[in-house]
C-alpha positions as CSV (number, residue, x, y, z in Angstrom):
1,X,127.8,179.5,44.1
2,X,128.3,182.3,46.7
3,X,128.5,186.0,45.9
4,X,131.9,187.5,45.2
5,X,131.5,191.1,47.4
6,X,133.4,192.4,50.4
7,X,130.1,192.5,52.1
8,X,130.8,189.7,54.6
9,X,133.1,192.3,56.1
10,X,130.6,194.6,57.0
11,X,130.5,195.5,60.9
12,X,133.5,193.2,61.1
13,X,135.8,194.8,63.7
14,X,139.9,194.9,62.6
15,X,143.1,196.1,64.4
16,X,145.6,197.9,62.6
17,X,148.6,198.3,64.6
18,X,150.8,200.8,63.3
19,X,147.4,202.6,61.8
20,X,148.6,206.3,61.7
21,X,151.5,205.6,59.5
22,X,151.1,206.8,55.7
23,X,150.6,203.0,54.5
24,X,148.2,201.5,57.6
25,X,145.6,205.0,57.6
26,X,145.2,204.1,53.8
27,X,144.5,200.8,54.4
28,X,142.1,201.5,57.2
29,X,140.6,204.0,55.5
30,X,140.0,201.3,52.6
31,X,138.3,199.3,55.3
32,X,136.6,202.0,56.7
33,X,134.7,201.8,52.9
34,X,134.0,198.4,53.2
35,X,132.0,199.0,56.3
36,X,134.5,197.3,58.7
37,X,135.2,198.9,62.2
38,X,138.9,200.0,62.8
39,X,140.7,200.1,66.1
40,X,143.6,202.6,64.8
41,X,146.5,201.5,67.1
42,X,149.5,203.6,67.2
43,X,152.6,204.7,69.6
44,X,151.5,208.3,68.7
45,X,148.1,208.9,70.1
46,X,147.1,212.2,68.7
47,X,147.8,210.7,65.3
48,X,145.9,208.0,66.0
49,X,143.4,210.1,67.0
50,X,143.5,212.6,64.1
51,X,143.6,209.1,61.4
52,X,140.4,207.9,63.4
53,X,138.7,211.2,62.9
54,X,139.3,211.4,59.2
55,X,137.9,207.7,58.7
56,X,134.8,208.4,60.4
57,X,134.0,212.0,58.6
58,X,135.2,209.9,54.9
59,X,133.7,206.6,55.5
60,X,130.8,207.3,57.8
61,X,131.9,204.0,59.8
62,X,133.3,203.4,63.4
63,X,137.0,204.1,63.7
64,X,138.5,204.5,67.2
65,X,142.2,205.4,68.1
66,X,143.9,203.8,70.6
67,X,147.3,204.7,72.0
68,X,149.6,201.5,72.1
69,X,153.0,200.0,72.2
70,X,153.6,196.8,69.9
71,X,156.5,195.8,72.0
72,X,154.7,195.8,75.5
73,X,152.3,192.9,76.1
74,X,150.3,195.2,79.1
75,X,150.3,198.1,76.6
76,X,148.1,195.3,74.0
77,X,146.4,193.8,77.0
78,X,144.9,197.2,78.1
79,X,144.0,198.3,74.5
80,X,142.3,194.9,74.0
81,X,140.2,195.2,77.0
82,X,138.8,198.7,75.3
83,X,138.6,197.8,71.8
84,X,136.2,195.2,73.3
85,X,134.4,197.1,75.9
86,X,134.1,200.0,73.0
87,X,133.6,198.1,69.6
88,X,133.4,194.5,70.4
89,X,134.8,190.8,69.7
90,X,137.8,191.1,67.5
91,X,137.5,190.2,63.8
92,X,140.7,190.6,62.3
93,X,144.2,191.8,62.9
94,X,146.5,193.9,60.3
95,X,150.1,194.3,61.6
96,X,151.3,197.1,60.1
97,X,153.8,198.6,62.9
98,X,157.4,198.5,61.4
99,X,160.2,200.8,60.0
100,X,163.9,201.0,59.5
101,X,166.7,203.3,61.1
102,X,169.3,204.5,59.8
103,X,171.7,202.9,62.2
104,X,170.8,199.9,60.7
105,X,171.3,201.2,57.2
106,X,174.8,200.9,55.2
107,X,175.5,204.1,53.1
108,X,177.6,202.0,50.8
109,X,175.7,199.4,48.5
110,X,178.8,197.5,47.7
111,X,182.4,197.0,49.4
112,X,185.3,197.9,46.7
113,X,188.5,198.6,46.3
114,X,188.1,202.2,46.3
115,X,186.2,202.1,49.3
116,X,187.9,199.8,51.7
117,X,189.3,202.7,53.3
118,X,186.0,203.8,54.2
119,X,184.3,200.7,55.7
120,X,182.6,202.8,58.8
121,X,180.3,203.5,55.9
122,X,179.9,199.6,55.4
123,X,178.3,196.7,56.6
124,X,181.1,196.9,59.4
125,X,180.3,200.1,60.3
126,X,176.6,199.5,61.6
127,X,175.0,199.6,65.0
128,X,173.6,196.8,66.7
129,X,171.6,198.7,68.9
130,X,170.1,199.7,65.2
131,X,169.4,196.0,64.5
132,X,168.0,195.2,67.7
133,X,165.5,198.0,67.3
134,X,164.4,196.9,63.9
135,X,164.1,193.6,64.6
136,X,162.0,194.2,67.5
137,X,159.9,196.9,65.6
138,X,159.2,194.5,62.8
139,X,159.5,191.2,64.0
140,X,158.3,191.3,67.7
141,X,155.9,194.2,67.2
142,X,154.0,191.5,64.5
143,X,154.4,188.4,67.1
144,X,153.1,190.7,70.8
145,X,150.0,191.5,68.6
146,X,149.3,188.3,67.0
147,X,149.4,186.8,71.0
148,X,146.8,188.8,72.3
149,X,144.3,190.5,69.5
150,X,143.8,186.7,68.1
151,X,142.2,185.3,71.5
152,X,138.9,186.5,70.2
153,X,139.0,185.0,67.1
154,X,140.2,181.3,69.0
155,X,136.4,181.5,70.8
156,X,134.7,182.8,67.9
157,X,136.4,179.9,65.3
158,X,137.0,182.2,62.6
159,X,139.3,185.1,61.9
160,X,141.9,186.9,60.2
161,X,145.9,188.3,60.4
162,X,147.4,189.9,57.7
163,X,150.9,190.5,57.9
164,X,152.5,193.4,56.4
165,X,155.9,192.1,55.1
166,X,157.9,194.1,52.3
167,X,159.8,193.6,48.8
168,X,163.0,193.6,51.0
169,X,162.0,190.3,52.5
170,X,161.9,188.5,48.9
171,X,164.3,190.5,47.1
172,X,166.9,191.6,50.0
173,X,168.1,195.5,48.8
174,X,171.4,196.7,49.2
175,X,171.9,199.3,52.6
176,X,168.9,197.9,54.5
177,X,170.1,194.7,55.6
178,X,168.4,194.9,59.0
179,X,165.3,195.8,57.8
180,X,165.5,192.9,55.2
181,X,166.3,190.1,56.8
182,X,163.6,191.5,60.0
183,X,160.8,191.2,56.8
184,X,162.1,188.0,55.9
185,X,161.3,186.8,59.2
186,X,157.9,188.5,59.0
187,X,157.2,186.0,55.7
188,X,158.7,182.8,57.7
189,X,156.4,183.9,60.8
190,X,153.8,184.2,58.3
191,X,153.7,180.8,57.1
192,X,154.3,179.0,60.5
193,X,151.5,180.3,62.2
194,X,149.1,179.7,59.2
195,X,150.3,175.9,59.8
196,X,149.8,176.6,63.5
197,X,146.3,178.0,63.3
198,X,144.7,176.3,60.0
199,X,142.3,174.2,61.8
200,X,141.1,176.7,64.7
201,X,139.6,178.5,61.7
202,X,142.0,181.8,61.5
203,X,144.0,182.1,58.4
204,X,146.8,183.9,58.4
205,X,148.7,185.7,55.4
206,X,150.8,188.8,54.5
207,X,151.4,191.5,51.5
208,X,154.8,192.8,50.6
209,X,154.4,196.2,49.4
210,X,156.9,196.9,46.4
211,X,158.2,200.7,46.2
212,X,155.8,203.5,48.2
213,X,157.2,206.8,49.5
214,X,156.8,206.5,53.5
215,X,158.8,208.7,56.2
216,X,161.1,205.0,56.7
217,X,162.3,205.4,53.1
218,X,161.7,209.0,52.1
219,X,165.6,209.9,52.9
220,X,166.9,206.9,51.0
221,X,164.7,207.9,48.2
222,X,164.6,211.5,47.5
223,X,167.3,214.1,48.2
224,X,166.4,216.1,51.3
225,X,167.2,219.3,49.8
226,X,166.4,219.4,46.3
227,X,163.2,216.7,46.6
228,X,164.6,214.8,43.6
229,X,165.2,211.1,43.1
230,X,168.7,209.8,44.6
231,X,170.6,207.7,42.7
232,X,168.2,204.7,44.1
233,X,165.3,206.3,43.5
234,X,166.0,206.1,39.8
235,X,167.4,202.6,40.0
236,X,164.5,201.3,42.0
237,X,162.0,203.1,38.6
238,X,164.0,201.2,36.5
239,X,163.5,197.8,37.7
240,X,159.8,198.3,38.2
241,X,158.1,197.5,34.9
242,X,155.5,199.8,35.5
243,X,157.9,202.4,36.1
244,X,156.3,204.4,39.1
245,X,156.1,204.0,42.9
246,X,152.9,202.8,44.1
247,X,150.1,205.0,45.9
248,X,149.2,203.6,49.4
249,X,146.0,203.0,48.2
250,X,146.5,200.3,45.7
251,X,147.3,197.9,48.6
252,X,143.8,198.1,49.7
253,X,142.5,195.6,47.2
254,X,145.0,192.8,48.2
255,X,144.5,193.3,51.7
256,X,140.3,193.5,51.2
257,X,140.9,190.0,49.2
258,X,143.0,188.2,52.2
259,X,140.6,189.5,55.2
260,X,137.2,188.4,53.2
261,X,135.4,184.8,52.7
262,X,136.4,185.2,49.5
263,X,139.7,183.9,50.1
264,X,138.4,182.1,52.8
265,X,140.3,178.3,51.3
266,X,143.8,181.3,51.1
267,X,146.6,180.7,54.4
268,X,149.7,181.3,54.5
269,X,151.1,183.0,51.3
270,X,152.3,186.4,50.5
271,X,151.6,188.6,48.3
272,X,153.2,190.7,46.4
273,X,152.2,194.4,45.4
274,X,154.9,195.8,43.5
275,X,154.1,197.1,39.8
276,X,156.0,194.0,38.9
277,X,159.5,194.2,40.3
278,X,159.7,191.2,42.2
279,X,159.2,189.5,38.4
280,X,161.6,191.4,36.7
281,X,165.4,190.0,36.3
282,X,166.8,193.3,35.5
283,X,167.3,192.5,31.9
């Protein structure tokens, strides 16, 4: 019987697109204490740069921003020729670049009688130039990424993708229908290429973080003046048994799980990190 450690993921080289957000530096960071090499890839450069920084000083391992766009296939192409040239063969791809917009986001949960009169603040009322740029965000910016940073892995017979999906995309929430049905996709996507790839030796999964404070949700969540819970803040403690939002952090075991050997028999499934509200029926 083999080990059970994280060690096979030492010197392993993984791309986290989206890597200077709040969630993906965490995660990276997580790796960065497994002894993994990062390629931080983000549309803000000095922030890649900065999370790069702080994951070489913490960790003591490689970590190397790179300035890209998820949605343009040169953009990837160039920063692939440099992870490889700089770091080497790739390993492993987290895609982690995706948010919401408010244009895409209905103020009203439900339509009512006492708000018909009012339905520019309604599912009617929404822009599609907000949906097409969170379905892009979410959905292409995972598919580009998974085209080109998985060639290595095709040559080498073995590697990695772990999607990150979201609770929206099993339980769809009220306001964010865009952002939903986009992380919906992301699960569907998910499982097809798993199918797709299962026999070149790459496996291919996804988490769906429950309920974390991130700059996409922070003004749905907390009131922007007095820092307190909005009316969904509270709801969303209440239907999460363990009655907190989760700490970026506590997705780094998941994700350690999916990218090592351990689950190396594990494609195409998603799971769920949520202090339990995807298994709660409200009652």
């Amino acid at each position: 019987m083999e080990k059970n450690s994280f060690d096979d993921l030492k010197n392993k080289v993984c791309i986290v697109t989206g890597g200077a957000g709040i969630l993906c530096s965490a995660l990276a960071k997580g790796l960065g204490y497994a002894g993994v090499k990062t390629a931080i890839l983000d549309i803000n450069e000095e922030m890649a740069k900065k999370v790069a920084a702080e994951i070489e000083k913490e960790t003591g391992t490689t970590s190397r921003p790179y300035a890209a766009n998820v949605l343009d296939a040169k953009s990837l192409e160039d920063a692939k020729a440099a992870i490889n040239s700089e770091l080497g063969k790739i390993n492993m791809l987290i895609n982690g670049a995706g948010g919401n917009s408010p244009k895409a986001t209905a103020p009203v949960e439900e339509i009512k009688k006492e708000n018909m009169s009012e339905l520019e603040k309604t599912f009617y009322g929404l822009e599609l130039d907000g949906f097409e740029w969170v379905f892009d965000l979410n959905f292409k910016g995972t598919l580009l990424p998974s085209m080109i940073f998985t060639k290595d892995m095709l040559e080498s017979g073995k590697g990695v993708i772990v999607n990150i999906s979201s609770m929206a995309s099993i339980k769809p929430l009220t306001k964010v229908v865009a952002y939903s049905a986009a992380k919906a996709a992301i699960n569907n996507f998910t499982e097809w290429l798993a199918v797709h790839l299962a026999k070149t030796g790459i496996r291919v999964n996804a988490v769906a973080p429950g309920f974390f404070l991130t700059n996409q949700n922070r003004f749905l969540l907390l009131d922007e003046k007095t820092g307190k819970p909005t009316a969904r803040g509270e709801k969303i403690i209440a239907n999460t048994p363990m009655g907190r939002y989760g700490e970026v952090e506590e997705v780094t075991g998941a994700v350690l799980f999916l990218l090592s050997d351990i689950s190396k028999f594990v494609t195409g499934i998603v799971i769920p990190v949520d202090g339990g509200f995807s298994a709660f029926g409200g009652v």
